[in-house]
C-alpha positions as CSV (number, residue, x, y, z in Angstrom):
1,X,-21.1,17.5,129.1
2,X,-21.9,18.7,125.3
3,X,-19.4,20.5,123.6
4,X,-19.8,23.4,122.1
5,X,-19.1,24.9,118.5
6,X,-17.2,27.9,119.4
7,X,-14.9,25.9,121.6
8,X,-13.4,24.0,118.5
9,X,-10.1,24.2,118.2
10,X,-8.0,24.7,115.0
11,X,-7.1,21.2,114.6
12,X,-10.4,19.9,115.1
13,X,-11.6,22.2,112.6
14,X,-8.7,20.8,110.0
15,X,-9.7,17.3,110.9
16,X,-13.1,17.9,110.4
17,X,-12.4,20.1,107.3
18,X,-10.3,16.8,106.0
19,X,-12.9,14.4,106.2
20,X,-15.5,16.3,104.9
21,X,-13.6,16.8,101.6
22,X,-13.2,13.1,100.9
23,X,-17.0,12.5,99.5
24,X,-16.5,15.8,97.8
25,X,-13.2,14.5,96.1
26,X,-15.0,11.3,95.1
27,X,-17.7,12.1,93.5
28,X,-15.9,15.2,91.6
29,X,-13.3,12.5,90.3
30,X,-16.4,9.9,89.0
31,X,-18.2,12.8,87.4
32,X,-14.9,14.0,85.7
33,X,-13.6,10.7,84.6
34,X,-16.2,8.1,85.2
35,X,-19.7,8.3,85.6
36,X,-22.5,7.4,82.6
37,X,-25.2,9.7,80.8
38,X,-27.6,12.3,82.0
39,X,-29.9,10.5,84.5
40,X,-33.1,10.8,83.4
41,X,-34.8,13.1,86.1
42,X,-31.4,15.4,85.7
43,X,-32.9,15.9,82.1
44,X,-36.4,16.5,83.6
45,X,-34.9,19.2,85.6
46,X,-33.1,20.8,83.3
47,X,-36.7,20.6,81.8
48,X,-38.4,22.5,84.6
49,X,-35.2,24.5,85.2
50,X,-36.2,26.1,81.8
51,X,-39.9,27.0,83.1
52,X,-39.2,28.5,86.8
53,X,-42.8,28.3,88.9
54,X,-43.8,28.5,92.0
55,X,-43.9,24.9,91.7
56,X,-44.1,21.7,89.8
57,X,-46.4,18.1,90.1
58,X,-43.9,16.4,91.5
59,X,-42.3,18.6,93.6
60,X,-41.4,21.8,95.3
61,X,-39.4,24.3,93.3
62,X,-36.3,24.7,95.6
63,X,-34.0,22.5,94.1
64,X,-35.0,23.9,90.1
65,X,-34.2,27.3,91.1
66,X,-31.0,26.1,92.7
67,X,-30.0,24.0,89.4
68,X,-30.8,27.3,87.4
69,X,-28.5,29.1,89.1
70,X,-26.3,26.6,88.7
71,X,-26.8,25.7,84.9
72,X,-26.3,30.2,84.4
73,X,-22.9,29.7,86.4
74,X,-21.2,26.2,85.3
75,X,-23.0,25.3,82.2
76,X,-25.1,22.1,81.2
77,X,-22.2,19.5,81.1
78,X,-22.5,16.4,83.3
79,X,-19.7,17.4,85.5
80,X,-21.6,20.8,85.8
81,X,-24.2,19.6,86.6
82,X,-23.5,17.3,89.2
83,X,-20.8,19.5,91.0
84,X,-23.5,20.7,93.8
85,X,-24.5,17.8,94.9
86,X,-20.8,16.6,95.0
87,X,-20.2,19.8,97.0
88,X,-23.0,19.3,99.4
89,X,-21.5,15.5,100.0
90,X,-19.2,17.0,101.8
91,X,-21.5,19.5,104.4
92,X,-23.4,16.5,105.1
93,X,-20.2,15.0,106.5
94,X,-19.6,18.4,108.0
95,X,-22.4,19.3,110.0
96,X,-22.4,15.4,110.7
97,X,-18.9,15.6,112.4
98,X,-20.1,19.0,114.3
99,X,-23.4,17.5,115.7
100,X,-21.2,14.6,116.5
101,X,-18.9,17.1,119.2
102,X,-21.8,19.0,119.8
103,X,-23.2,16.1,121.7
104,X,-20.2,15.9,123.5
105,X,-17.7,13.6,121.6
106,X,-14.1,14.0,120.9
107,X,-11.4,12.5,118.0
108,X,-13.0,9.0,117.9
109,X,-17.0,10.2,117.5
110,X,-16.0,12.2,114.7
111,X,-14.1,10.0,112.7
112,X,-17.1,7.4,113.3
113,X,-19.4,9.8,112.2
114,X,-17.8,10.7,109.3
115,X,-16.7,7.1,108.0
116,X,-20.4,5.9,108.5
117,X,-22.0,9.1,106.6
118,X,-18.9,8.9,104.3
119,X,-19.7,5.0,103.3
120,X,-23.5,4.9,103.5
121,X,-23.8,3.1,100.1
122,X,-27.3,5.4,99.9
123,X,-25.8,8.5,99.9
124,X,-22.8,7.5,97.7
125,X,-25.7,7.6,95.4
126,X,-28.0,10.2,95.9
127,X,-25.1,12.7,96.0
128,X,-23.8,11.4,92.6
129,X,-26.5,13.2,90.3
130,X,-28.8,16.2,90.9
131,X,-31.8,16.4,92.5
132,X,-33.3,17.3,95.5
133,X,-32.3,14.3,97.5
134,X,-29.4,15.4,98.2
135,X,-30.6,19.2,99.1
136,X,-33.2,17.0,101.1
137,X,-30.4,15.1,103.3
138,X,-28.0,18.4,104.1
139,X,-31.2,20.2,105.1
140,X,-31.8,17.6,107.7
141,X,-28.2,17.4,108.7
142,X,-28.0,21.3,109.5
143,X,-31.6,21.0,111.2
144,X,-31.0,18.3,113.5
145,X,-27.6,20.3,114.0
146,X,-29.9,23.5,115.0
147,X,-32.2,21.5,117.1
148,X,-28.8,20.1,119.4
149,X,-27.5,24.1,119.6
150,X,-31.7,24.5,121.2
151,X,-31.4,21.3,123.4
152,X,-28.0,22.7,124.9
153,X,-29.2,26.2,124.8
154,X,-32.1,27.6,123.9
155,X,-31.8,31.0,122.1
156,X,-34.4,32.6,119.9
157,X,-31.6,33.0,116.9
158,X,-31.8,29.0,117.1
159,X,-35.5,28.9,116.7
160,X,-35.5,31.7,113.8
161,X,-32.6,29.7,112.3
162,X,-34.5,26.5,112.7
163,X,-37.6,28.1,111.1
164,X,-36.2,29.3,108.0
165,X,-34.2,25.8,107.5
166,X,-37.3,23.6,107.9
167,X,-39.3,25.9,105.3
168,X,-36.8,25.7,102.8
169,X,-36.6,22.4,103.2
170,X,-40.4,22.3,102.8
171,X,-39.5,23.9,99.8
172,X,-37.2,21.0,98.3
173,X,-39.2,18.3,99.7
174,X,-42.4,17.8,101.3
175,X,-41.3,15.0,103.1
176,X,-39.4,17.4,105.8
177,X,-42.9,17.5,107.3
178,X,-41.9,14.2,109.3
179,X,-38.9,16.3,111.0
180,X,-41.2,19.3,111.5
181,X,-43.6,16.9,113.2
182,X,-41.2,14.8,114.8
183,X,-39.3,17.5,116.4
184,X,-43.1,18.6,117.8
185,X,-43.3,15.4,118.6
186,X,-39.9,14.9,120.8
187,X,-40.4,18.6,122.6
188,X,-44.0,16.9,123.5
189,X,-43.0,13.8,125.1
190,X,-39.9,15.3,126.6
191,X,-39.3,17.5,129.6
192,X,-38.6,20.2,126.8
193,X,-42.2,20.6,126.5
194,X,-42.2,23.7,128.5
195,X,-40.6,25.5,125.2
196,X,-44.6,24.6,124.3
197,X,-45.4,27.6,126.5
198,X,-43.5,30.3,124.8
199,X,-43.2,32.4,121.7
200,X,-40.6,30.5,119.9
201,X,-41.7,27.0,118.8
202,X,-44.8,28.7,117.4
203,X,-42.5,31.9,115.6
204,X,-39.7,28.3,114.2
205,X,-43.4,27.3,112.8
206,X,-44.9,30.3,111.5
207,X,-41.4,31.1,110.1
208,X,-41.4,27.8,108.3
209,X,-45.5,28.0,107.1
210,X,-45.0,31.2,105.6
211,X,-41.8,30.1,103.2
212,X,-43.7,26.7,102.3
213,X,-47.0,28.5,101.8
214,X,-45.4,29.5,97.8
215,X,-46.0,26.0,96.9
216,X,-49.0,25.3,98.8
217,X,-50.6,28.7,96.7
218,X,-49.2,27.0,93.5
219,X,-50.8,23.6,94.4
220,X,-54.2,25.8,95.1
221,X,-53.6,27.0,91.7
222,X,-53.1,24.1,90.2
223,X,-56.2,21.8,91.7
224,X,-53.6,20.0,94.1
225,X,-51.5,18.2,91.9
226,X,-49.0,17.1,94.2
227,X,-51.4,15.4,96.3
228,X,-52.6,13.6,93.1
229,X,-49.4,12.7,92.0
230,X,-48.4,11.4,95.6
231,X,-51.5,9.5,95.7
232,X,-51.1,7.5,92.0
233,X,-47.3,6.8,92.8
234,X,-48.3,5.2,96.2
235,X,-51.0,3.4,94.7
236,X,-49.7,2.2,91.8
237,X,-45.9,2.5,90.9
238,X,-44.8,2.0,94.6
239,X,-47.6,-1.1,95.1
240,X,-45.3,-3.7,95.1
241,X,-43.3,-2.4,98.3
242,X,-44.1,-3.6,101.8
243,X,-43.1,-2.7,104.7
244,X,-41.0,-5.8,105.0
245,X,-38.8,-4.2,102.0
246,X,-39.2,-0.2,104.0
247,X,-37.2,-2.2,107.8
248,X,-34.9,-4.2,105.6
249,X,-34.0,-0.9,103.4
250,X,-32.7,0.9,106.4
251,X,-30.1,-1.5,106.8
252,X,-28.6,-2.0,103.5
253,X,-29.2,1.6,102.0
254,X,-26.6,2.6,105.0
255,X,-24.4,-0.5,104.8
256,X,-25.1,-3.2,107.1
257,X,-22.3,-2.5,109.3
258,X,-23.1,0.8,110.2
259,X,-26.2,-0.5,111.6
260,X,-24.1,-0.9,114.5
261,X,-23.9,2.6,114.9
262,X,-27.0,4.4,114.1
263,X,-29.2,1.4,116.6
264,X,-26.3,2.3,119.2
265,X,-27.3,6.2,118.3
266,X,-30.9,5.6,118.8
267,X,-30.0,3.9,122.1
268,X,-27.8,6.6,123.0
269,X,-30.2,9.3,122.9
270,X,-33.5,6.9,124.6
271,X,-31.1,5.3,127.4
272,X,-28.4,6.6,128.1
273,X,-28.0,9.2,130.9
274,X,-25.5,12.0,129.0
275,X,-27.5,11.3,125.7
276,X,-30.9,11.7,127.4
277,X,-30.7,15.4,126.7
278,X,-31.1,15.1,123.1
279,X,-33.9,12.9,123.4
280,X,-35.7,14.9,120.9
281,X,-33.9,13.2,117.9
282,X,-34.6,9.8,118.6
283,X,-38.6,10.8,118.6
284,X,-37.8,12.7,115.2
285,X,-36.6,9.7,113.6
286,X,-38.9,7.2,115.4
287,X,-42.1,9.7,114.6
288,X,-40.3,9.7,110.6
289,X,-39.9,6.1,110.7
290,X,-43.3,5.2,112.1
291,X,-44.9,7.4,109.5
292,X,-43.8,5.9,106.3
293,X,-44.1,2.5,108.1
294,X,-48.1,3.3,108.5
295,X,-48.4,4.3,104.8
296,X,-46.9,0.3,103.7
297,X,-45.7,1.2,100.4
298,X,-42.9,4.0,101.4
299,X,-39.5,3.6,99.4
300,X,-36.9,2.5,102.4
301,X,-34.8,5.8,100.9
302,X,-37.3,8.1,102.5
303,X,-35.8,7.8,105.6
304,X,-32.3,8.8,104.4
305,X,-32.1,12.3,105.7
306,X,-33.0,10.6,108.9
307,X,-29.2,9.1,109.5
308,X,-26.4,11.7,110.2
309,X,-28.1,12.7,113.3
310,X,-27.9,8.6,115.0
311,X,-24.6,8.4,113.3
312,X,-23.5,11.3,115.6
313,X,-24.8,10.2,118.7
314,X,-23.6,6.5,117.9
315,X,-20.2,7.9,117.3
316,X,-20.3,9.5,120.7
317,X,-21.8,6.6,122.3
318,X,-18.7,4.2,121.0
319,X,-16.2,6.5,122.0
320,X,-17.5,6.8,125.3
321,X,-17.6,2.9,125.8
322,X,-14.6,1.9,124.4
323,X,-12.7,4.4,126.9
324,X,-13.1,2.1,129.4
325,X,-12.6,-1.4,127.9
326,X,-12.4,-2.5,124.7
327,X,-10.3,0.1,122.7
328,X,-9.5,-1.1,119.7
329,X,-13.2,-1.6,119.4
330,X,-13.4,1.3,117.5
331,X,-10.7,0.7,115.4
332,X,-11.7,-2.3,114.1
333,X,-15.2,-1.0,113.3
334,X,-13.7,1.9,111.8
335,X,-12.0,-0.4,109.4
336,X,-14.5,-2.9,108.8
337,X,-16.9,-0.3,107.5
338,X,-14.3,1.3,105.5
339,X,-13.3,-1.8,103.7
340,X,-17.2,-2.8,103.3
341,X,-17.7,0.5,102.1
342,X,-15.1,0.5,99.6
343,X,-16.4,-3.2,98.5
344,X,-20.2,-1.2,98.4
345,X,-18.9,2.1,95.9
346,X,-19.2,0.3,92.7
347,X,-22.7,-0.9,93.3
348,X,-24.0,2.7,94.4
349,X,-21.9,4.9,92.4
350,X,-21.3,4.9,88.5
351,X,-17.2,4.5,89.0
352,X,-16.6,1.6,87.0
353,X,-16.9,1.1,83.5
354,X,-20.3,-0.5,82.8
355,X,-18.8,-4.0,81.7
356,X,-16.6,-4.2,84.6
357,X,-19.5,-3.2,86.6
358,X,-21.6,-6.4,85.2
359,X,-18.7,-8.4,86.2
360,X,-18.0,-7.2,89.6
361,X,-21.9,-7.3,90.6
362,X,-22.1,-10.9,89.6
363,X,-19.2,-12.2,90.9
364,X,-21.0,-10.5,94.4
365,X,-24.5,-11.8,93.6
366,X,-26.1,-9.0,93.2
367,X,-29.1,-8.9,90.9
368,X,-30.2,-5.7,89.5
369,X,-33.0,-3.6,91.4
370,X,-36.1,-1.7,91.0
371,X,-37.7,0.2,93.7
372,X,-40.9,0.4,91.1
373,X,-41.0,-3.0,90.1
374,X,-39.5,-2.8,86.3
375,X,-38.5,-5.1,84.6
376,X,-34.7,-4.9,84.1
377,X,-31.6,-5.9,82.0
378,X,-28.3,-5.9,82.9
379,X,-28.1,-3.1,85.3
380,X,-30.5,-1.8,88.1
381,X,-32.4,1.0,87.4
382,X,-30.4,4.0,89.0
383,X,-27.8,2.9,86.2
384,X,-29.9,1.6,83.5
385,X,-31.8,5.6,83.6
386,X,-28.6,7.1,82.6
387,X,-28.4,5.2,79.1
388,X,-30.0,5.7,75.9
389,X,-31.3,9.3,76.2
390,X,-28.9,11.0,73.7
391,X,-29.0,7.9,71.0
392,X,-33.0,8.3,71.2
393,X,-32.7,12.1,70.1
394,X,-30.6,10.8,67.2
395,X,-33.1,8.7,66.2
396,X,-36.2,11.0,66.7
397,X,-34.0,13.2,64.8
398,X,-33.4,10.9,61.8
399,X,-37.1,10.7,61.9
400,X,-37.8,14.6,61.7
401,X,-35.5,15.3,59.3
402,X,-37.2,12.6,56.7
403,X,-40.0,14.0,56.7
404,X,-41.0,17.0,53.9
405,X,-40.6,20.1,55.0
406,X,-44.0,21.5,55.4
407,X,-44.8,18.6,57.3
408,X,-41.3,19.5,59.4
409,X,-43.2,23.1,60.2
410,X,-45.8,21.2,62.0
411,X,-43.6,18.4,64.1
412,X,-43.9,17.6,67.8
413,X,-42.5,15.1,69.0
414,X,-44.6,12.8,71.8
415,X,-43.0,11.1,74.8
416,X,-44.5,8.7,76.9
417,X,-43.1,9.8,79.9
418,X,-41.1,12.8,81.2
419,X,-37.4,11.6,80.8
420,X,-38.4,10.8,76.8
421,X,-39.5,14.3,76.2
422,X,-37.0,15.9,78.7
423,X,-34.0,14.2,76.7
424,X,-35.8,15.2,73.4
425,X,-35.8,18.7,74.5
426,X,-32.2,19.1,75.8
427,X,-30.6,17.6,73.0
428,X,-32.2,19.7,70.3
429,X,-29.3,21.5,70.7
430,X,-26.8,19.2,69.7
431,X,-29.8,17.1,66.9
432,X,-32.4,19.2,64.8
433,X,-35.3,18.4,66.8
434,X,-38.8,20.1,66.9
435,X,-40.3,20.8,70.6
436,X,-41.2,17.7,72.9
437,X,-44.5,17.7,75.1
438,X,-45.7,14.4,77.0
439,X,-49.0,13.6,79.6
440,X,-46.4,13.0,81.9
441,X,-46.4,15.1,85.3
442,X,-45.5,18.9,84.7
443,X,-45.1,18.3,80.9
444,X,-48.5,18.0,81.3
445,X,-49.4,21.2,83.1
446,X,-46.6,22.9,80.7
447,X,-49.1,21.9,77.9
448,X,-49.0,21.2,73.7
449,X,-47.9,23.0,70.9
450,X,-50.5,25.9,69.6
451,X,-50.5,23.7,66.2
452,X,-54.0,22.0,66.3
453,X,-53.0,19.4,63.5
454,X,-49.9,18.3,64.3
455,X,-47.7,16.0,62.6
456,X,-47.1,14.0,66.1
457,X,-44.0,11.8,66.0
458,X,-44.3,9.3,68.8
459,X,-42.3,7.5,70.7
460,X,-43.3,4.1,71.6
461,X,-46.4,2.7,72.6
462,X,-49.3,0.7,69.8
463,X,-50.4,1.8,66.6
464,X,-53.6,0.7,67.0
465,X,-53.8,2.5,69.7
466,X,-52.9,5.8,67.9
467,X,-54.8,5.2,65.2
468,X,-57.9,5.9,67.6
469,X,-56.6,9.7,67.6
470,X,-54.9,9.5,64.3
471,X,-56.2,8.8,61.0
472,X,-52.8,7.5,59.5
473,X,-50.1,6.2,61.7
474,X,-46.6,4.9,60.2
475,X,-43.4,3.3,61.7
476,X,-40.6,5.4,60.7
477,X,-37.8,3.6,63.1
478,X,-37.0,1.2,65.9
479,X,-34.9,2.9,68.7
480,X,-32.1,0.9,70.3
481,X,-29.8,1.0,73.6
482,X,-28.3,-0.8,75.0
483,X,-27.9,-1.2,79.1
484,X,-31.2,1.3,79.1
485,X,-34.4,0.5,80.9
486,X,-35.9,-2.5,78.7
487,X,-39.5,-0.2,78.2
488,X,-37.2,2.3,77.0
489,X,-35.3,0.0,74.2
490,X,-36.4,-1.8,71.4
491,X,-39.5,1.0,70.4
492,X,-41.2,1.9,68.2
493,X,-41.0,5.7,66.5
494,X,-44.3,6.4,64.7
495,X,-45.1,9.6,62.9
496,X,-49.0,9.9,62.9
497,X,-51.2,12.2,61.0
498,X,-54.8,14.0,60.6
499,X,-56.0,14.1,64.3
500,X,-59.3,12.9,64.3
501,X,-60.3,15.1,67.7
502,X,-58.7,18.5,68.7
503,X,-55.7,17.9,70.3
504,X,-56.8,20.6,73.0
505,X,-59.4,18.2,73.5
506,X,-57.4,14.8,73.6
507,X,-54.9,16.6,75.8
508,X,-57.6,17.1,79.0
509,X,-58.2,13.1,78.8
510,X,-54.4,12.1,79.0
511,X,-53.1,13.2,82.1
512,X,-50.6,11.5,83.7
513,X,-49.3,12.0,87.2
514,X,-46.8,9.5,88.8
């Protein structure tokens, strides 16, 4: 029979309590003593932190709201920065331990549950810098918690709860559509489709429309620009991924061993006679999954938020079997993935130094990655975007602060994308630095700089491709750093002159959304 939340004991609180604050204590300690630079879509919020809408290209607004909050509170440092999603590390593993005895397990399910959420080399990494990924993956956590509370008892506080969870979420990232559906989905094909024929499903949804409709009316406002920027990163920067890469993603991004238990979860909840009353999940994640399967060129991390949830009900699942036979069953897998895990930190989460990182990933074989299909140096990606940003203000600033004054009165400096201008803009702080403005996503939307001729400094990209907007374009400097993205080392910093066409009208043919 399912436990229930209220009949949790002190102890199992204090356990539960324990093992959440391990994630939290790790990733506090590698932001405070370890770690790298600003990641460069931290810097890009920041950016939109600093321009609250009712929404942005790329994505909802929740999370920029959140990390304003945040930035009036704690400050801009790194550590400040990062210290909510190390917080909400540790709910994940919280509300994973609680859906674990709410589906009826004991000791053994939660320390399962925990250890698999707690090693998953994915979300090691999404909860060591900010964004909404890991707003995206608690959000899930405490839904599919809500939606085991329903299936065990279904009260209308549930449903209202549900309903304001799954808009917010909505709020933070589209992609909690696939839950929404997929819970619609499971209550369909499930003998709980009589909850179909009263008030509440429809009041979860309506709840859950009406929160979500703020950044539907911005994207009204704003000629659908999330759609288009969806559309452009599926068809061009996420081109090169199959779904080949999307299957084989959901087993490394959790760490191959805890495989075991999320395909024993999934089990759990289709076959087995106690986990057939939570059904439901196994359709959410099966709806999830066979949805960004059908698009072909989904990132395999989409399906993160997806995991607590089968971790749970695999959890219960091996406690349940080894009581019989096998025993130290559990133990051993408990270890394994521990170990595995601990073998896995360095390659999701920035805790070495970057030399000894270099080192340790070769003497593993691992090549550096790209889920866009970059070309890479040393490092792989996630790590390669959280160098460079500060030593390219100096050298924008070097370049600014050359130039005469009068011609200083009428700098902007161009990036090509948003992390160039985002870092250009958060470091003028620190660097004399004029404002930034790029094509790139909401920069775009945020606009130029009233000053119709311009003295543009540029980073990167051709002169003589300038020079059919400019009518004099110079090379001031060469920016340089090292263990960053190789298209954002080794460029070019031009200063370019005597627009040829109003920049109000070069700026409607420039538009970038990706």
């Amino acid at each position: 029979m399912a436990g229930n939340a209220n009949s949790l004991k002190k102890n199992e609180y204090f356990l539960i309590g324990l093992l959440s604050l391990i994630p939290v204590l790790i990733h506090l300690y590698t932001n405070a003593f370890a770690g790298y630079g600003y990641f460069r879509d931290e810097l890009y919020y920041i950016a939109c932190s600093n321009r609250l809408d009712l929404g942005y290209v790329d994505q909802p607004p929740f999370s920029i709201y959140i990390l304003s909050v945040s930035r009036l509170l704690f400050g801009d440092s790194l550590f400040a920065i990062r210290l909510l999603p190390a917080v909400a590390s540790g709910f994940i593993v919280f509300f994973s331990c609680l859906m674990a005895r709410n589906l009826g397990g004991k000791k053994s399910a939660v320390i399962i549950t925990a250890v698999a959420v707690i090693f998953s080399p994915i979300y090691l990494g999404m909860f060591a810098i900010y964004s909404m990924n890991s707003f995206d993956i608690l959000l899930w956590s405490v839904s599919s918690y809500i939606v085991i509370l329903i299936l065990i008892e279904s009260k209308l506080k549930y449903w209202i709860t549900l309903g304001l969870i799954i808009g917010v979420g909505l709020l933070n990232k589209i992609g909690f559509l696939w839950f929404g559906f997929g819970f619609f989905m499971g209550l369909l094909l499930t003998n709980k489709r009589k909850e179909l024929l009263t008030v509440k499903p429809y009041l979860c949804a309506l709840i859950a429309l009406l929160i979500f409709s703020i950044y539907i009316i911005w994207n009204f406002k704003n000629d659908f620009a999330h759609l288009e920027f969806i559309r452009n990163a599926t068809s061009e920067k996420y081109s090169q991924l199959t779904a080949k890469d999307f299957i084989l993603g959901q087993i490394t991004n959790m760490n191959p061993l805890s495989f075991i238990i999320w395909l024993l979860g999934l089990g759990y909840f289709l076959f087995d006679k106690q986990g057939e009353k939570f059904r439901v999940l196994s359709i959410i994640y099966i709806t999830s999954f066979l949805i960004l399967l059908i698009n072909g060129h989904s990132k395999a991390e989409y399906l993160t938020a997806a995991y607590p949830m089968l971790f749970a009900g695999g959890g219960v699942f091996i406690e349940k079997f080894t009581e019989v036979k096998l025993k130290r069953a559990k133990y051993i897998l408990i270890f394994l993935i521990i170990i595995s895990g601990i073998l896995i930190t360095p390659l999701a989460l920035p805790i070495l130094p970057v030399d000894s990182y270099i080192k340790y990933a070769g003497s593993l074989g691992m090549a550096p990655s790209s889920s866009e299909g970059k070309k890479l140096s040393e490092l792989p990606q996630f790590y390669s975007d959280m160098f460079g940003w500060e030593e390219l203000a100096q050298d924008v600033s070097k370049v600014y602060l050359a130039l005469p004054e009068e011609e200083r009165k009428r700098a902007i400096v161009f990036g090509r994308n948003y992390g160039e201008a985002s870092s250009i803009e958060f470091f003028k702080k620190k660097y004399p630095l004029p404002d930034a403005i790029s094509n790139h996503n909401s920069f775009w939307i945020w606009g130029y700089s009233k000053i119709e001729n311009p003295v543009l400094i540029i980073i990167g990209g051709e002169k003589d491709e300038h020079l059919k907007v400019f009518e004099s374009v110079d090379q001031a400097a060469i920016h340089t750093a090292k263990y960053s993205m190789p298209y954002e080392n080794n460029i070019p910093v031009f200063i370019a002159k005597n627009i040829k066409t109003p920049i109000s009208e070069v700026w409607k043919k420039i538009k970038q959304f990706e």
